[in-house]
C-alpha positions as CSV (number, residue, x, y, z in Angstrom):
1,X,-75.9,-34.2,-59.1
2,X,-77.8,-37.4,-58.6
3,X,-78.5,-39.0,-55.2
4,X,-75.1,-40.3,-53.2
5,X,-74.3,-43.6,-53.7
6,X,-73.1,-45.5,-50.2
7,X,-70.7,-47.7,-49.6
8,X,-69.5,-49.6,-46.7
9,X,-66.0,-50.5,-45.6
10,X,-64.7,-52.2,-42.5
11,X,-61.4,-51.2,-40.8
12,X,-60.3,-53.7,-38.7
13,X,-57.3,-53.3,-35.6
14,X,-53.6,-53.4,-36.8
15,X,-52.6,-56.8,-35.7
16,X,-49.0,-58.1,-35.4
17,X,-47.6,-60.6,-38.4
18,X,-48.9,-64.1,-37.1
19,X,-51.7,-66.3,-37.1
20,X,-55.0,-65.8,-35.8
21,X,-54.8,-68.5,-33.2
22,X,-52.1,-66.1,-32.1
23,X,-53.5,-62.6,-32.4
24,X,-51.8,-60.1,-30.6
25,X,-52.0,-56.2,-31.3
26,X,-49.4,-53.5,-32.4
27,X,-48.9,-51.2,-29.6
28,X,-46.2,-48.9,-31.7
29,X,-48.1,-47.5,-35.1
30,X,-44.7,-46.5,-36.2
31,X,-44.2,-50.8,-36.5
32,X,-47.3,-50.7,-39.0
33,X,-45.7,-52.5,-41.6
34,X,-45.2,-55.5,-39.3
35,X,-49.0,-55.9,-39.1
36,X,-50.7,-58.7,-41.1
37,X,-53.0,-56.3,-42.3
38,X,-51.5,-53.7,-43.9
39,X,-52.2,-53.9,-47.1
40,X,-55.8,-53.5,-46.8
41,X,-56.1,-49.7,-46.1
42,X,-54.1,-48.8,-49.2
43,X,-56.5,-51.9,-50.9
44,X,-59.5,-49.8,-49.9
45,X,-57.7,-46.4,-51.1
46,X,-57.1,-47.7,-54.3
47,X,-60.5,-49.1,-55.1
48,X,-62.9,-46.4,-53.3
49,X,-60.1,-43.7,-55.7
50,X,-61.0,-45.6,-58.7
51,X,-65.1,-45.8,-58.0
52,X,-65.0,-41.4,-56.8
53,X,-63.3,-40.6,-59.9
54,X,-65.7,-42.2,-62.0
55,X,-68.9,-41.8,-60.0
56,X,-67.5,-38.0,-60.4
57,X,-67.2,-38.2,-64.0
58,X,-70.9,-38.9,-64.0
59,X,-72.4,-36.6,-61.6
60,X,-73.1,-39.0,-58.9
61,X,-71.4,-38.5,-54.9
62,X,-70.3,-41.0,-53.5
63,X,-70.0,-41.7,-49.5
64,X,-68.3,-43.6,-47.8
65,X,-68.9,-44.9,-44.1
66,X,-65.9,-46.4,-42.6
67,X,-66.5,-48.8,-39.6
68,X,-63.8,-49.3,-37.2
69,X,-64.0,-52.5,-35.3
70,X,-63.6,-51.5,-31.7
71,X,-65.4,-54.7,-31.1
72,X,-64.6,-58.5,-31.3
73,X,-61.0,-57.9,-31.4
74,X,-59.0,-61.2,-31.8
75,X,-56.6,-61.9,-28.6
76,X,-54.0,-64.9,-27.6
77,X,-53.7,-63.6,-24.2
78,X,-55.7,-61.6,-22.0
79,X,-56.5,-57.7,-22.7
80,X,-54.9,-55.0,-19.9
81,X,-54.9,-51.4,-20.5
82,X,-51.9,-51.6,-23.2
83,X,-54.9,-53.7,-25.6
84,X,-57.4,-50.5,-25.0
85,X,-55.0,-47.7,-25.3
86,X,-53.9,-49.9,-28.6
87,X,-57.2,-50.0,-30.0
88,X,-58.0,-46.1,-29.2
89,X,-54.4,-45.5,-31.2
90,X,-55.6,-47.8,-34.3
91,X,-58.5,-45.3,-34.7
92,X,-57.2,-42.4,-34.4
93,X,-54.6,-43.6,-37.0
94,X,-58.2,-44.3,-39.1
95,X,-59.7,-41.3,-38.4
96,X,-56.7,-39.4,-40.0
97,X,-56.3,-41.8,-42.7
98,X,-60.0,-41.7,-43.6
99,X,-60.0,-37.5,-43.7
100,X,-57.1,-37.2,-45.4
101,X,-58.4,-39.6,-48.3
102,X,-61.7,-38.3,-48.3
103,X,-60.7,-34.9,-48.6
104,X,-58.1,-35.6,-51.5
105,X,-60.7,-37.3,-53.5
106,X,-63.6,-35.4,-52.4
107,X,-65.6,-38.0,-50.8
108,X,-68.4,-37.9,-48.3
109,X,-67.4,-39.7,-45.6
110,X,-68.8,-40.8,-42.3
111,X,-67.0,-42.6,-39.2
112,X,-68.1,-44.8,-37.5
113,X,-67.0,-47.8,-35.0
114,X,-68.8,-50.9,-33.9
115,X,-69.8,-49.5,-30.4
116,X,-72.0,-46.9,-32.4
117,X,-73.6,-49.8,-34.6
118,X,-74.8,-51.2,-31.2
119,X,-73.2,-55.1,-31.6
120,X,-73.6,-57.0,-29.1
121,X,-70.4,-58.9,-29.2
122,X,-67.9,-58.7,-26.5
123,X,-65.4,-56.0,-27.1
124,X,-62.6,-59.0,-27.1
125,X,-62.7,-62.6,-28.5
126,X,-60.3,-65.3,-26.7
127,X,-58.5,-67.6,-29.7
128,X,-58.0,-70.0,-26.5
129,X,-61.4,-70.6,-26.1
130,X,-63.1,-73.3,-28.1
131,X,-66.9,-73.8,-28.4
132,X,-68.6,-72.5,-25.7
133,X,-70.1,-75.4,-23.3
134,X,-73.5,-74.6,-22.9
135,X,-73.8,-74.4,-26.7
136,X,-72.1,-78.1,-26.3
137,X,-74.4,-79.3,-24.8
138,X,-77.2,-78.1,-26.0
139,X,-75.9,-79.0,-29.4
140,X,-74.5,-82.5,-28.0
141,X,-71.7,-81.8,-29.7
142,X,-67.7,-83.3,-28.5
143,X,-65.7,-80.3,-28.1
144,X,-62.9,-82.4,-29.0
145,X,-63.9,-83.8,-32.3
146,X,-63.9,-82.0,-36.1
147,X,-67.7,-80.8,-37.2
148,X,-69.7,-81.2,-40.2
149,X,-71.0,-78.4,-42.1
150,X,-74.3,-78.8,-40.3
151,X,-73.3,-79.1,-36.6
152,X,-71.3,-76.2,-37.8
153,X,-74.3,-74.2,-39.0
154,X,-75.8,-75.2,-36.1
155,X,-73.2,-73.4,-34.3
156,X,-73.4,-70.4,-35.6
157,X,-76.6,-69.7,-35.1
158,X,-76.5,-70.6,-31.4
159,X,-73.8,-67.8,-31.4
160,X,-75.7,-65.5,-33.0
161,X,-78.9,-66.0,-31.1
162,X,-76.4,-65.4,-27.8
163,X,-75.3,-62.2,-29.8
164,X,-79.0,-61.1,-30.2
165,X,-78.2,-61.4,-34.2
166,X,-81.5,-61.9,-36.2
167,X,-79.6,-64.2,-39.1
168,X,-80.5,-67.9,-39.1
169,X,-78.4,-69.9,-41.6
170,X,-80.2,-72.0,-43.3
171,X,-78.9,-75.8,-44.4
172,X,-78.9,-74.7,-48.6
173,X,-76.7,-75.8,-51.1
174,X,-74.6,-72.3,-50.6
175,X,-74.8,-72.0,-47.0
176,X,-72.9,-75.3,-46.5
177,X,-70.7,-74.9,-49.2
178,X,-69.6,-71.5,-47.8
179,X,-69.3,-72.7,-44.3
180,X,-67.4,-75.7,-46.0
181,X,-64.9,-73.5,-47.5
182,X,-64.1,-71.6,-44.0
183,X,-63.5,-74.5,-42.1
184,X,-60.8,-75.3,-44.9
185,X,-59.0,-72.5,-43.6
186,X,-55.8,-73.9,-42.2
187,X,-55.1,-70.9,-40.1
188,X,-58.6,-70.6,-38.7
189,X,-59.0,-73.5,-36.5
190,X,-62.9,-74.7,-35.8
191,X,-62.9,-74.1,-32.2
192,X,-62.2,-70.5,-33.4
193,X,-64.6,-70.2,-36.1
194,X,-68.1,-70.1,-34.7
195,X,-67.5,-66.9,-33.0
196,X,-65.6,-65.4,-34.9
197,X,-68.1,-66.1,-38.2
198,X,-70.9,-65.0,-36.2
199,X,-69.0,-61.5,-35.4
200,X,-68.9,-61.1,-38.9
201,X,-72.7,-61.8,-39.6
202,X,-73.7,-59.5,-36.8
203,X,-72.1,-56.5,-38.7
204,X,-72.8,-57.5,-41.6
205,X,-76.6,-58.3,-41.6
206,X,-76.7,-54.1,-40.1
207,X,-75.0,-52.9,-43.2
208,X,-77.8,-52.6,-45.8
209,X,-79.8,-50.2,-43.7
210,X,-76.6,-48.0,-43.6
211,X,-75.7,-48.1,-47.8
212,X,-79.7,-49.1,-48.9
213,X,-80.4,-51.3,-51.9
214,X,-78.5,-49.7,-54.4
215,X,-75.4,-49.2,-52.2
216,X,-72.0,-51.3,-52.2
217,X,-70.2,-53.5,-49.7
218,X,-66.3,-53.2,-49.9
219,X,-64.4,-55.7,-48.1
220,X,-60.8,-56.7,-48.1
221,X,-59.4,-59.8,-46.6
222,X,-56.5,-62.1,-46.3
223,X,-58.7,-65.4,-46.8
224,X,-60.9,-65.8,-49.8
225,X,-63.5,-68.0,-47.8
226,X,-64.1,-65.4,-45.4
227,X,-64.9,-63.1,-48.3
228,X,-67.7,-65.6,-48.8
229,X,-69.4,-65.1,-45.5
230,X,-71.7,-62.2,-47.1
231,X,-73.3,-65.2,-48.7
232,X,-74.9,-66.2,-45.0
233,X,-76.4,-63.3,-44.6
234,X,-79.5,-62.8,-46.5
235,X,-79.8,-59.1,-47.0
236,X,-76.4,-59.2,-48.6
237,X,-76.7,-61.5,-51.4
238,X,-78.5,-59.1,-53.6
239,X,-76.5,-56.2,-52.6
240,X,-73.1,-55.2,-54.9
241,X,-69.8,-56.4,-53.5
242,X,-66.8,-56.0,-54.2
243,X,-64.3,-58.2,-52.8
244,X,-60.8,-58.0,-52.2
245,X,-58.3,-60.2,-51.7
246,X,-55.7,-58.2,-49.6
């Protein structure tokens, strides 16, 4: 056999059907089919099922490390212990999911959660909250009014420096026009977006050094502009993707 190839694949909490102004956990898994999320585990299935069988038909392994967000969780309201023994219930629901797969398809497999990747991000993100103030102000930005894509870079990074995150946007051609594209979102509004963007860039800038050049980034979502938020982060634009729309 040739070296493992690596991939990399986020598993994010079940949330309930609604928008993400609105998040709100599922406390019962036996309700999974109410989440807004659930069709991107079998998404993953399918595509990682497709990529063993044929890495297998060539004598290459392929693993798999499967990162439960633990971390940045989306919440209308505030979390109690129902919202932690929720998010402890979502991965263990993983966990078994993952072994399972792995083991019918005879994948190498590694699980992880964003607590062991060491983010700095709060473990919960209030949708109430709009743009912090001390980024405001430093900024001099009205809290009240829509951004451009620059202030909104700007943003960003001022999130990610608080988030001890070692990506600076730049102001290219790409960079605004992906930033333009996620504040088109109509479910996403901006006050959300900073920190939520800059979540994503924290893990994702970490995820080379887990797959290496030649490994692949998997990601499923239900918004096509955030699958475009790879393109902010530079060690991920020469890295294989595969996006999924989910």
């Amino acid at each position: 056999m040739s070296s493992p190839l690596s991939a990399f694949v986020v598993l994010c909490p079940l949330y309930e059907t609604g928008s993400l102004e609105g998040s709100r956990l599922i406390y019962d898994l036996s309700s999974i089919e109410r989440s807004r999320v659930k069709n991107k585990l079998p998404a993953y299935k399918a595509v990682l099922g497709s990529l063993a069988d044929y890495f297998n038909s060539i004598g290459i392994d392929l693993k798999v490390k499967f990162a439960f967000a633990d971390k940045g969780i989306l919440l209308s309201h505030d979390p109690g212990e129902k919202e932690h023994a929720a998010l402890y219930a979502h991965s263990s629901f993983y966990r078994t999911e993952v072994e399972r797969f792995a083991n019918s398809k005879k994948v190498g497999y590694e699980y992880l959660t964003f607590s062991d990747l060491d983010l700095k991000f709060p473990r919960f993100s209030d949708t109430r909250l709009g743009i912090p103030e001390d980024i405001a102000i430093k900024l001099e930005i009205n809290r009240a009014s829509s951004l451009d894509e620059h202030t909104a870079i700007a943003c960003i990074n001022e999130y990610l420096k608080s988030i001890q995150a070692h990506t600076v946007i730049e102001s290219g051609k790409l960079e605004i026009g992906t930033v333009r594209q996620l504040t088109s979102i109509k479910d996403f509004p901006h006050e959300m977006l900073f920190g939520f963007i800059a979540n994503y860039i924290a893990l994702q800038e970490k995820i080379p050094d887990h797959v290496g050049e030649d490994g692949i980034f998997i990601q499923a979502e239900r918004f096509n502009p955030l699958l475009k938020v790879p393109n902010l982060v530079e060690g991920l634009k020469a890295l294989t993707r595969i996006d999924i729309l989910a």
